[in-house]
C-alpha positions as CSV (number, residue, x, y, z in Angstrom):
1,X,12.6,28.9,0.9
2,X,11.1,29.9,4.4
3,X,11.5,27.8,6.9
4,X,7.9,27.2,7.4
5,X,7.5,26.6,4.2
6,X,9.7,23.4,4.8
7,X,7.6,21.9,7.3
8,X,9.2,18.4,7.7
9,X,6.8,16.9,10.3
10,X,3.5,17.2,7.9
11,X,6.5,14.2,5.8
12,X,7.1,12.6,9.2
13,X,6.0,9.1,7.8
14,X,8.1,8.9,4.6
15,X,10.9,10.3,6.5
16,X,10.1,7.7,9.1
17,X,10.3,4.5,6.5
18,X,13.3,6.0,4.8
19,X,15.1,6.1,8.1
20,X,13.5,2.1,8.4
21,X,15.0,1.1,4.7
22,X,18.8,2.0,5.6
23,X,18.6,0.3,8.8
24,X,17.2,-2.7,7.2
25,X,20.5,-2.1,4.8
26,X,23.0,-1.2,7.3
27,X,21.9,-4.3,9.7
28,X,21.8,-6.4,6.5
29,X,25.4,-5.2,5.1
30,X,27.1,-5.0,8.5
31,X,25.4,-7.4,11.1
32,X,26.6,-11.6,9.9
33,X,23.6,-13.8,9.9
34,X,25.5,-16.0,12.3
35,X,28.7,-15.4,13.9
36,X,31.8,-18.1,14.4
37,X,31.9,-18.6,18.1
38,X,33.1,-21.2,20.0
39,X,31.4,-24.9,20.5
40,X,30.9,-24.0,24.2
41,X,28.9,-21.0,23.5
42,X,25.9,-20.9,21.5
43,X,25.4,-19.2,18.0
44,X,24.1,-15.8,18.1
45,X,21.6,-14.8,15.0
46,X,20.6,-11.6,14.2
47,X,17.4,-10.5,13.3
48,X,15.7,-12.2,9.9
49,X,15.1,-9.1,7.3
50,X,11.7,-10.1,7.5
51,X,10.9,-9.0,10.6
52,X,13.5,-5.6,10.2
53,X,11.2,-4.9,7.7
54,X,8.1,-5.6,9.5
55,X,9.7,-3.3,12.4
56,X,10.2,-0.5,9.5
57,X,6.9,-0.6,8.6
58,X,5.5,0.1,11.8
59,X,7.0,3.3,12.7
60,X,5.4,4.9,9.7
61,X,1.8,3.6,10.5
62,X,2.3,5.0,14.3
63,X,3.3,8.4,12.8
64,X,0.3,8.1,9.9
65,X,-1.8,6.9,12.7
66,X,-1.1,10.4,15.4
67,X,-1.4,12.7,12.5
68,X,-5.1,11.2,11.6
69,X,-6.9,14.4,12.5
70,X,-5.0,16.9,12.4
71,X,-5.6,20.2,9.6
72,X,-4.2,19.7,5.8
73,X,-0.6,20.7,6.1
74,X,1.5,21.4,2.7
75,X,5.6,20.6,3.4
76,X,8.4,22.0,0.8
77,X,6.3,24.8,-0.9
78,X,3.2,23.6,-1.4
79,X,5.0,20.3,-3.5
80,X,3.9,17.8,-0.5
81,X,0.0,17.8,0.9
82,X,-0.6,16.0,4.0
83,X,-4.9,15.7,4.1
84,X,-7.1,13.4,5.4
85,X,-7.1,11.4,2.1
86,X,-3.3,10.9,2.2
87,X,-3.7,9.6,5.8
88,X,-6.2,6.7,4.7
89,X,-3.9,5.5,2.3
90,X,-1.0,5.7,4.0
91,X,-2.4,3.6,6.7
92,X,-4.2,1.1,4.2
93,X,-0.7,1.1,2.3
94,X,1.3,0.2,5.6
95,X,-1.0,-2.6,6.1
96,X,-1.1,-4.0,2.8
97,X,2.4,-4.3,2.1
98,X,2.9,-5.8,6.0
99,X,0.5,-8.4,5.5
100,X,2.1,-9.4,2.0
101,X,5.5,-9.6,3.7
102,X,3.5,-11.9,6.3
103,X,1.7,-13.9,4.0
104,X,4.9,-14.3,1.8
105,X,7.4,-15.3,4.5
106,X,7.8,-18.9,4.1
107,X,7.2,-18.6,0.1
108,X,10.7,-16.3,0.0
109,X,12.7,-18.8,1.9
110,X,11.9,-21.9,0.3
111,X,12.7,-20.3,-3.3
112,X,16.4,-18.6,-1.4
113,X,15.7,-15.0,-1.8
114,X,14.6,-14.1,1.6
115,X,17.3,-11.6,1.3
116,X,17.8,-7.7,2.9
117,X,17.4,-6.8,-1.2
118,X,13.9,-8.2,-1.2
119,X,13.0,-6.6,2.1
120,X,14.8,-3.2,1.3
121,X,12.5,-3.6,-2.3
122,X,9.5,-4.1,-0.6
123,X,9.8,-0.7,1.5
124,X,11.2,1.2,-1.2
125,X,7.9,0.4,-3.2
126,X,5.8,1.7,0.2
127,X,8.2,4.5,0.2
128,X,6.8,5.3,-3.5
129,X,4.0,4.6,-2.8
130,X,3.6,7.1,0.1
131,X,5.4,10.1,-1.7
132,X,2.6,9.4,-5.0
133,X,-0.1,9.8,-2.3
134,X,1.1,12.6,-0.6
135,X,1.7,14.5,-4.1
136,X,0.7,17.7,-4.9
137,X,3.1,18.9,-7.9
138,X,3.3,16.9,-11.2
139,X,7.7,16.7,-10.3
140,X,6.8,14.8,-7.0
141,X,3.9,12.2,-9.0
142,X,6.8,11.4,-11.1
143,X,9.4,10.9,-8.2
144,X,6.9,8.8,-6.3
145,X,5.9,7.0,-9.1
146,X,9.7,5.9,-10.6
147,X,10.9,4.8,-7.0
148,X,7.9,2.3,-6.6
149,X,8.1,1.4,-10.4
150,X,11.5,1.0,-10.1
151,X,11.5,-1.7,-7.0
152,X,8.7,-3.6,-8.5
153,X,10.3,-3.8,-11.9
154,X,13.4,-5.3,-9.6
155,X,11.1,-7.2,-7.3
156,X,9.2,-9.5,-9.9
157,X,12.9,-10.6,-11.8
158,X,14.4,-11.4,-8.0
159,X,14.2,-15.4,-9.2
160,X,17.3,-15.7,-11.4
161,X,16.9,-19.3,-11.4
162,X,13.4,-19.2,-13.5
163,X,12.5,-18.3,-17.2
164,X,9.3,-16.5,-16.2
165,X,10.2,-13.9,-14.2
166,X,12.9,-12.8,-16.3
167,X,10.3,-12.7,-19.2
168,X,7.8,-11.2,-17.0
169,X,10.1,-8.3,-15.8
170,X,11.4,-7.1,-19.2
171,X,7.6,-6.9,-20.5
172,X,6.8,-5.3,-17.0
173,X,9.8,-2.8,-17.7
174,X,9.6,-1.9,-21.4
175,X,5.9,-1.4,-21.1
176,X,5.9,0.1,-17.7
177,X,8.5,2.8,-19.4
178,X,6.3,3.2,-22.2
179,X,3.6,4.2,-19.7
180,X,6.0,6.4,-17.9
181,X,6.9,8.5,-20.8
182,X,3.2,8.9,-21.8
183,X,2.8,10.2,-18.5
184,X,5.5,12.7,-18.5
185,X,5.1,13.5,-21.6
186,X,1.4,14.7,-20.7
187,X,2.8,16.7,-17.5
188,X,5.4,18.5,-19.7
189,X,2.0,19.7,-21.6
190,X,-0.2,20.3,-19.3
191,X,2.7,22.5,-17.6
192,X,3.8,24.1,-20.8
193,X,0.1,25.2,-21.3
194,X,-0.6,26.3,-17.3
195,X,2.8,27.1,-16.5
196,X,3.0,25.6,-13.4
197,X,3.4,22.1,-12.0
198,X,1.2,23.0,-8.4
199,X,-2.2,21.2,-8.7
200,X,-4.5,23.8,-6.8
201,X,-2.8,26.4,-9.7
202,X,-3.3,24.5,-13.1
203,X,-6.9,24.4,-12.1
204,X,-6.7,28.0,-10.9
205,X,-5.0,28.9,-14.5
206,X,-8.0,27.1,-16.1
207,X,-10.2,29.3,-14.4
208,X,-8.8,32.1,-15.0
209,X,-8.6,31.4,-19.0
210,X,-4.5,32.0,-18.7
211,X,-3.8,28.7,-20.7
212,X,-3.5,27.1,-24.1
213,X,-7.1,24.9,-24.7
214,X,-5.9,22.9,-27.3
215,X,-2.3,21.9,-25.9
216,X,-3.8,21.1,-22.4
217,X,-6.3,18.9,-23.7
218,X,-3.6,16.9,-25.5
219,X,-1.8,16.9,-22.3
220,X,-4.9,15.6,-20.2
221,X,-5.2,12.5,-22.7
222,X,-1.7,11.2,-22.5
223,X,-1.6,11.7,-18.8
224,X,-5.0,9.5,-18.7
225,X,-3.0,7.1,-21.1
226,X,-0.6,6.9,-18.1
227,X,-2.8,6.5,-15.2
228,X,-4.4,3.7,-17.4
229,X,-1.5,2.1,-17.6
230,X,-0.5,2.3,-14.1
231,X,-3.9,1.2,-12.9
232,X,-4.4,-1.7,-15.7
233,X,-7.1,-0.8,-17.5
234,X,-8.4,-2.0,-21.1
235,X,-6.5,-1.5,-23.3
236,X,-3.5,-0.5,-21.3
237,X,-3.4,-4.1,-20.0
238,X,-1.3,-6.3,-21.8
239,X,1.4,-6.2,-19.3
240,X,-1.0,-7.4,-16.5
241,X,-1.5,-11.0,-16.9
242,X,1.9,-11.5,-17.8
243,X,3.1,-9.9,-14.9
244,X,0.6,-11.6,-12.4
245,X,1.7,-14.9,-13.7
246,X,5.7,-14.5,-14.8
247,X,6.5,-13.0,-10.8
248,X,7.2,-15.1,-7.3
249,X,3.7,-15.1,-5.6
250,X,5.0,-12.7,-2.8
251,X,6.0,-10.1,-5.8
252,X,3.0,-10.6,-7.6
253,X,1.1,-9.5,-4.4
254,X,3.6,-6.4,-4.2
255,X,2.3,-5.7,-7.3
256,X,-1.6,-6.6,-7.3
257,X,-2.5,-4.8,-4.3
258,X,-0.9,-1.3,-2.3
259,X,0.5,0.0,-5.5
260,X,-3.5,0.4,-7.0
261,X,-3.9,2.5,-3.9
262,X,-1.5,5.0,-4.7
263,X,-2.7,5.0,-8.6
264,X,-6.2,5.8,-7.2
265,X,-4.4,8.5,-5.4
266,X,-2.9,10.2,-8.2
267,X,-5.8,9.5,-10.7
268,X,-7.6,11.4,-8.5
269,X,-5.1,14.2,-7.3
270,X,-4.1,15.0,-11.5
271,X,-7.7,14.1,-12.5
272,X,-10.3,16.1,-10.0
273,X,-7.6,18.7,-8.4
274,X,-5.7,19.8,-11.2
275,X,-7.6,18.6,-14.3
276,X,-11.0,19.6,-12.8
277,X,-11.5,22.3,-15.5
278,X,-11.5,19.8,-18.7
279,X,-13.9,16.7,-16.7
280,X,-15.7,16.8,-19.8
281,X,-12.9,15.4,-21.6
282,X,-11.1,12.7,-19.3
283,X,-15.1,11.7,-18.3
284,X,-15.3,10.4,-21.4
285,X,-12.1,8.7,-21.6
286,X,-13.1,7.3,-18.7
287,X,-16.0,6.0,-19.7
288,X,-14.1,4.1,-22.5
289,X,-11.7,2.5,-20.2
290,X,-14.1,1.4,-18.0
291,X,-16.6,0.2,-20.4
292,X,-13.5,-1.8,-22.2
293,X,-12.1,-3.5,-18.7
294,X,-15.4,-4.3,-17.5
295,X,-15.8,-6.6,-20.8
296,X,-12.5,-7.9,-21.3
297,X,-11.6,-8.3,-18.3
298,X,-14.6,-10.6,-17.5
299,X,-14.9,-12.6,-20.7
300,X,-11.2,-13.3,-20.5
301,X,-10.9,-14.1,-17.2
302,X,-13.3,-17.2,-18.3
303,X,-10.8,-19.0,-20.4
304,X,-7.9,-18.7,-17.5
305,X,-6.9,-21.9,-15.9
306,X,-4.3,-20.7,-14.4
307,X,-5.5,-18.9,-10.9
308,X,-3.0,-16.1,-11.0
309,X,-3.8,-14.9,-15.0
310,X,-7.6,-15.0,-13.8
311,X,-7.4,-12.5,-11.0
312,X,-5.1,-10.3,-13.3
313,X,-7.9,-9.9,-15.9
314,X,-10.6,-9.6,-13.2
315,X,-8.6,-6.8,-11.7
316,X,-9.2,-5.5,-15.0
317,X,-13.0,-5.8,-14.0
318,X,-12.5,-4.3,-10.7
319,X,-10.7,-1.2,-12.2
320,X,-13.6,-0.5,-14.6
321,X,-15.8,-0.3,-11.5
322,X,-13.5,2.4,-9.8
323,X,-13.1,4.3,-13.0
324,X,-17.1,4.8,-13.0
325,X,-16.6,5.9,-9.3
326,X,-14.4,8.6,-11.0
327,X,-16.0,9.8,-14.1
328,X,-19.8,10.5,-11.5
329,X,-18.1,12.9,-9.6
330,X,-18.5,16.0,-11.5
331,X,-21.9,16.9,-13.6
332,X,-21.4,19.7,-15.9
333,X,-19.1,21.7,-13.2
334,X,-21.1,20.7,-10.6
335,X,-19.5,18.8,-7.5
336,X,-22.7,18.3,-5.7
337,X,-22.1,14.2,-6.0
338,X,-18.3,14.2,-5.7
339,X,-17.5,13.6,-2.2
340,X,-19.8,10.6,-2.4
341,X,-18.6,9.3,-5.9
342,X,-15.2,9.8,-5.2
343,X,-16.0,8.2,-1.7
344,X,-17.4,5.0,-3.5
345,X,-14.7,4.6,-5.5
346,X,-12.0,4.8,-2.8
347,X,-14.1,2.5,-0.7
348,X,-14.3,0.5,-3.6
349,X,-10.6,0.2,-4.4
350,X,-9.8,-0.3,-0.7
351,X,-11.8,-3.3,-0.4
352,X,-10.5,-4.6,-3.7
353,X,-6.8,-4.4,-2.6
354,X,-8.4,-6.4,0.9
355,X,-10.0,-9.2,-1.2
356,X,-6.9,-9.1,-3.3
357,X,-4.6,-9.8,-0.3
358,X,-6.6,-12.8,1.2
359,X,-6.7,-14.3,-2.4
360,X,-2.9,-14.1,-2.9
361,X,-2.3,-14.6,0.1
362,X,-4.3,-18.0,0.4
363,X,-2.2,-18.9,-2.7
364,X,1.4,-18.2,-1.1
365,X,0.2,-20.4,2.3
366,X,-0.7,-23.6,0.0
367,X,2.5,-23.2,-1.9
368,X,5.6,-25.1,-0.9
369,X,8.9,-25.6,-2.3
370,X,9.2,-26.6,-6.0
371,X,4.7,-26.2,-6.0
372,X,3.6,-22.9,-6.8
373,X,-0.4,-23.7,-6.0
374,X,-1.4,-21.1,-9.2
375,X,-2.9,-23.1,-10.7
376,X,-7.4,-23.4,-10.7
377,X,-6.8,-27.0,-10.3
378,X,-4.3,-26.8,-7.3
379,X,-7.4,-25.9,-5.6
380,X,-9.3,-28.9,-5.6
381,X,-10.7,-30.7,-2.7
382,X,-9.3,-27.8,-0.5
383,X,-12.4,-27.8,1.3
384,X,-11.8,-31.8,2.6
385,X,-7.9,-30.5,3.1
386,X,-8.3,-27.5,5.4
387,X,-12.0,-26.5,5.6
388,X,-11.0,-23.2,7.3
389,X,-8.7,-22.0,4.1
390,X,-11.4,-23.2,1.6
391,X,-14.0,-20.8,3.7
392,X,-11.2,-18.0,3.5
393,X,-11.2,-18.3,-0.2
394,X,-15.3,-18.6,-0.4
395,X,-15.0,-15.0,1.0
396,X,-12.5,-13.9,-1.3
397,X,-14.2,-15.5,-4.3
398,X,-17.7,-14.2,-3.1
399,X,-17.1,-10.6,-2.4
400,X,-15.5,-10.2,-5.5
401,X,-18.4,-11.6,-7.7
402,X,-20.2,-9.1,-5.8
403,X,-22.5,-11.6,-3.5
404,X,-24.1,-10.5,-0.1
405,X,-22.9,-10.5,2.9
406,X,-19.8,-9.9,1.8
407,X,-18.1,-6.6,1.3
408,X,-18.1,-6.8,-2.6
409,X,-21.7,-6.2,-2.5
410,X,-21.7,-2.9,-0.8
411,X,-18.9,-1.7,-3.0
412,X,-20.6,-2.6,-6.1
413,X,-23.8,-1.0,-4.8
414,X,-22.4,2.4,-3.9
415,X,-20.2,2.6,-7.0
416,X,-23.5,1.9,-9.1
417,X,-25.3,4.8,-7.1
418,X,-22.8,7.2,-7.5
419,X,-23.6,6.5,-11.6
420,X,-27.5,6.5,-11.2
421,X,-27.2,9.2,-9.3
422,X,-25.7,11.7,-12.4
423,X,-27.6,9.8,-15.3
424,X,-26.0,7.4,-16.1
425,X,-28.6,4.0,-15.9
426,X,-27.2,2.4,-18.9
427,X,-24.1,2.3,-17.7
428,X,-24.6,0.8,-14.5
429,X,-27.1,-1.9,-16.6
430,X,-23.9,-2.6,-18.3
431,X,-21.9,-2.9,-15.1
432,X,-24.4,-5.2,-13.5
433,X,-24.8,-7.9,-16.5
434,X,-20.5,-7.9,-16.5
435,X,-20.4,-8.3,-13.1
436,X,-23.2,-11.7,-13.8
437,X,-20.2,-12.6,-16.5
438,X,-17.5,-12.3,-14.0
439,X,-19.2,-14.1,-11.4
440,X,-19.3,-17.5,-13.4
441,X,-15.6,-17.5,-12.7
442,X,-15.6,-16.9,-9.3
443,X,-18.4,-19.5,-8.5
444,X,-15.6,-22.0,-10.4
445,X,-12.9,-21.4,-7.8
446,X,-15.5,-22.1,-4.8
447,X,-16.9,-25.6,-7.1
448,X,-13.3,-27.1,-7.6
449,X,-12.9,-26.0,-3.2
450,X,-15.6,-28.0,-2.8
451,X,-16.8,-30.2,-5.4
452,X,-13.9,-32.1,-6.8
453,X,-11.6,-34.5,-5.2
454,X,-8.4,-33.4,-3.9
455,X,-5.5,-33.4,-6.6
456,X,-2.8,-33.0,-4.2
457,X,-2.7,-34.9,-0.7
458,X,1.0,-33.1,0.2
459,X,0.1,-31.4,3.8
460,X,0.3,-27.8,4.1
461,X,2.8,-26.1,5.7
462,X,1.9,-24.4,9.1
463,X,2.7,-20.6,9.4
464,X,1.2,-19.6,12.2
465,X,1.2,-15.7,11.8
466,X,0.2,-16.1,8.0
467,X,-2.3,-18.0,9.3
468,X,-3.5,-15.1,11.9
469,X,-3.1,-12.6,9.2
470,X,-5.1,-14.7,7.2
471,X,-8.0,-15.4,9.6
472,X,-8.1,-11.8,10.2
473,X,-8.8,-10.9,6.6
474,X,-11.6,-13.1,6.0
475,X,-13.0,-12.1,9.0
476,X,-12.7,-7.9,7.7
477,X,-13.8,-9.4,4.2
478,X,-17.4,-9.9,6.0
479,X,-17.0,-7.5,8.9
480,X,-16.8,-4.8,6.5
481,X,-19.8,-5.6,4.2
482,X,-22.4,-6.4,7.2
483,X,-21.4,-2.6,8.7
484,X,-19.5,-0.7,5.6
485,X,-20.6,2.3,7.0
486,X,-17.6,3.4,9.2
487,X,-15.3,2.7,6.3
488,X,-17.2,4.3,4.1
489,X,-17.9,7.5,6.1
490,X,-14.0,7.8,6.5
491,X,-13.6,7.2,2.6
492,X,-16.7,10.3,1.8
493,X,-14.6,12.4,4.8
494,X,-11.1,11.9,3.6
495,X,-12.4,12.8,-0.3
496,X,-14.5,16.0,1.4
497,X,-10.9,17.1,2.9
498,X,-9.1,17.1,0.2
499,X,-11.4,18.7,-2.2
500,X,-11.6,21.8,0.3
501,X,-8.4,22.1,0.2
């Protein structure tokens, strides 16, 4: 291998974290919490894990941050792409998972697992995370993709002390193998029909006619099967509302929010880079999936009571929307629309995993030790409680019904565009009257806020940088969908990068 062909700074920021996860170890293993001294002299702490991790995150986003710019580089023989795409998510990743640690500070330390393990977990799943986004050989998808599997599996079964999480993390491992091996299963295909495991040359050996049609398309449809899975789309989801509901709060944000970032990232690095030659055939998989979530996942999410099961089956919802941000990009061949669809949808799932945050994250703040707050009913009478946390939650519930100002509006406008655009006015009809389904749902959160008498008088606890953090997103929540347009160029440039590439 030539030494150029190495290129280690282009993987400065996953090199950066994994240097940040074995000092969070080392510190954790050989640092005491809180050394024996003398009665004269006063106890010396180290540093909470918390705030290690916190520490570990932010060298990464620095690095991500000074290499926003710069040309496409590929690292360790063209296995590793570093494009303007990657550098979004990295820096929308690194954010998401340091708010969640934020948001879930006090929630880990009344339940006894504010731990290094839960910490070193957390960054291991960004760490997979980063190398899924950052992808460009099927080998390297698969790495990324086992090492934050792997953590969250680990992460939602960290309470030993509860029934449901162990129950949630078996389901969440048997069926998240399952998926894995669907997955791999298609790459061993789609590379026993191309030949190669380089994105840029299984589309180039579909060009060129140097593969097997038949075995290749089988391949395509059990690697869709697997991005299904891993995204949580109909009828893929069975694990998700198990999941959502079985997990601590903080891992069930782990879960529900920077991991969908990197599935958008290989869904559309396997998809539109390498699988660009057969769009005919995953298009219309596509359109199944997304069709399938945007019903299930709204008329089941009406029947929920429990607050954590609902927003599992309306991510289902939300997925269906990105999915038709995926499948408008390419018109027979043509690629005229891509950067914008392709755009929307990023946009789109960006938002979502925004929305997401504040939602969970409004949860974690009302909990308390021995209340978990999941529950619809937990949020009655918030409004006469804390009016500033039952506004938070307003935003959340409003931008995800899709209501103006907020920045669920825009995303559901542009993702519908992107499909009137190619054709396809029947199914953005069909988008628009789930979305009026979902919606009842949402408008049920905000009535019980505001409506009904408070059910529990027990004061919440004060976290003052949750609460920042919290403030913060609301405030992007409607900052965002009053002026989308920066965001949205960035999405349309990042998606115009990579597909020159």
């Amino acid at each position: 291998m030539k030494s150029e062909s190495l290129n280690v700074l282009a993987a400065l920021p996953e090199i950066t974290l994994l240097v940040g996860v074995c000092a969070v170890l080392l510190v954790e293993v050989l640092v005491p919490a809180q050394r024996r001294m003398p009665s004269s002299v006063p106890a010396q702490r180290r540093m909470p894990s918390s705030v290690l991790a916190l520490l570990a995150i932010v060298a990464p986003f620095a690095v991500t941050l000074w290499q926003v710019g710069s040309p496409t580089q590929y690292a360790f023989s063209n296995m590793y792409v570093a494009d303007g795409l990657s550098h979004l998510l990295k820096l929308c990743a690194c954010v998401t998972v340091g708010a969640t640690l934020v948001y879930g500070g006090h929630y880990v330390r009344d339940r006894g697992f504010d731990r290094g393990e839960f910490h070193v977990l957390a960054l291991c799943s960004l760490l997979g995370q980063m190398v899924m986004i950052s992808a460009n050989n099927l080998l390297i998808v698969y790495l990324g993709l086992e090492l934050l599997s792997l953590s969250l599996y680990a992460l939602v079964a960290m309470r030993r002390d509860a029934p449901l999480p162990g129950e949630a993390a078996i389901k969440y491992f048997v069926l998240g193998a399952l998926a894995s091996g669907f997955l791999l299963y298609g790459m061993s295909m789609v590379y026993g029909a191309a030949g190669t495991l380089e994105h840029g040359r299984i589309a180039a050996a579909f060009t060129g006619g140097q593969l097997n049609r038949t075995v290749f398309t089988f391949g395509v449809v059990f690697v869709v099967a697997g991005l299904a899975f891993k995204l949580g789309a109909v009828p893929f989801h069975m694990w998700l509302p198990d999941v959502y509901h079985g997990s601590p709060t903080s891992a069930t944000l782990l879960v529900a929010a920077a991991p969908k970032l990197a599935a958008f990232a290989i869904a559309f690095r396997l998809l539109v880079e390498a699988l660009v030659g057969v769009a005919a055939d995953w298009q219309q998989m596509l359109l199944l999936l997304s069709v399938a979530s945007l019903a299930l996942g709204n008329v089941a999410a009406i029947a929920q009571t429990n607050f954590k099961r609902m927003l599992a089956y309306s991510t289902m919802s939300h997925v269906g929307f990105v999915l038709l941000g995926l499948l408008a990009g390419v018109v027979d061949g043509d690629m005229a629309t891509a950067s914008y669809a392709y755009g929307s949808a990023l946009f789109y799932m960006i938002t979502y995993v925004l929305t997401t945050l504040g939602a969970f994250g409004l949860v974690l703040l009302l909990a308390r030790s021995g209340f978990e707050a999941d529950e619809i009913d937990d949020l009655k009478g918030l409004n006469r409680r804390r009016p500033w946390m039952a506004l938070a939650m307003l935003a959340m519930m409003f931008s995800f019904a899709g209501i103006p100002p907020f920045v669920g509006f825009y995303a559901k406008l542009a993702v519908l565009k992107a499909v009137i655009d190619v054709g396809h006015v029947w199914l953005a009809v069909v988008a628009v009257l789930f979305s009026l389904v979902g919606a009842f749902y949402y408008l049920r959160v905000v009535k019980v806020m505001y409506f009904d008498p408070p059910a529990d008088q027990a004061p919440i606890l004060q976290a003052d940088g949750a609460h920042a953090t919290m403030a913060v997103n609301g405030a992007l929540i409607l900052w965002l969908g009053v002026i989308p347009g920066p965001l949205m160029a960035a999405c349309i440039e990042a998606i115009r990068l990579a597909l020159a590439t």
